[in-house]
C-alpha positions in Angstrom: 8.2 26.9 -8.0 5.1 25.4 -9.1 3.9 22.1 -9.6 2.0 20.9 -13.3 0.0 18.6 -11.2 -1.1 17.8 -7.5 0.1 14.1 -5.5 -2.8 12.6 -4.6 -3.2 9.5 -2.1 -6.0 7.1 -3.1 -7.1 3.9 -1.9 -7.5 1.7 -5.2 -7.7 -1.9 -3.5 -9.9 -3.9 -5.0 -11.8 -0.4 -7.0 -12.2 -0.4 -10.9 -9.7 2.1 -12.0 -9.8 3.3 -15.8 -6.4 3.2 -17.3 -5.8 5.2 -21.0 -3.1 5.3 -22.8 -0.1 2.7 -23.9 3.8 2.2 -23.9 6.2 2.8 -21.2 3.9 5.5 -19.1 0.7 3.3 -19.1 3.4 0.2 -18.3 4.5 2.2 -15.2 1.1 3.6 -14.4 -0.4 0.1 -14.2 2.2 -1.9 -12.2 1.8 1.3 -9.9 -2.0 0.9 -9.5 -1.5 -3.4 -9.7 1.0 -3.3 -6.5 -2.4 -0.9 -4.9 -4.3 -4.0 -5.4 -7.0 -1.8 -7.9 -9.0 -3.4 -10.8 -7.4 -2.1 -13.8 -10.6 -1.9 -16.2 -11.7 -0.7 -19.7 -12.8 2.7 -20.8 -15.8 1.9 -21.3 -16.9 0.2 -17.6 -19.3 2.8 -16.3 -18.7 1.2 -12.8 -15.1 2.8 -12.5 -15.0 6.2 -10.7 -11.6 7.0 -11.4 -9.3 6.7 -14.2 -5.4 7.9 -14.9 -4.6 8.9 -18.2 -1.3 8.0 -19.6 -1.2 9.3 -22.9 2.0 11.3 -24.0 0.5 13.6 -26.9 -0.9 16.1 -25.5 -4.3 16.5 -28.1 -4.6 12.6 -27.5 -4.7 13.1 -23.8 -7.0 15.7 -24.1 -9.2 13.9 -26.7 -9.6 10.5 -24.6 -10.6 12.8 -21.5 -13.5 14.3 -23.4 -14.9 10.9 -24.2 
């Protein structure tokens, strides 16, 4: 059995985190990373150094991540 991804264990507490994407996943993703007590900043904040993307389409995905 494989795995398409690997569960990490950050600490995110009061650290900018990059969130991408929008609807339900982002939703989920960000009450996930609010209850870790991170910083849920904009794309563009260059002092983030970590960001999840939750963008369904896979060329979207794919396209924000090459930004």
């Amino acid at each position: 059995m494989s795995w398409p991804g690997l569960p990490l264990l950050l600490t995110v507490a009061g650290r900018p985190v990059i969130l991408l994407g929008d609807g339900p996943a982002a939703a989920a993703k960000r009450r996930l990373l609010d209850r870790a007590g991170a910083t849920v900043v904009a794309d563009k904040d260059a002092d983030a150094r970590f960001a999840i993307v939750a963008i369904e389409e896979d060329e979207k995905a794919e396209a924000a991540v090459a930004r």
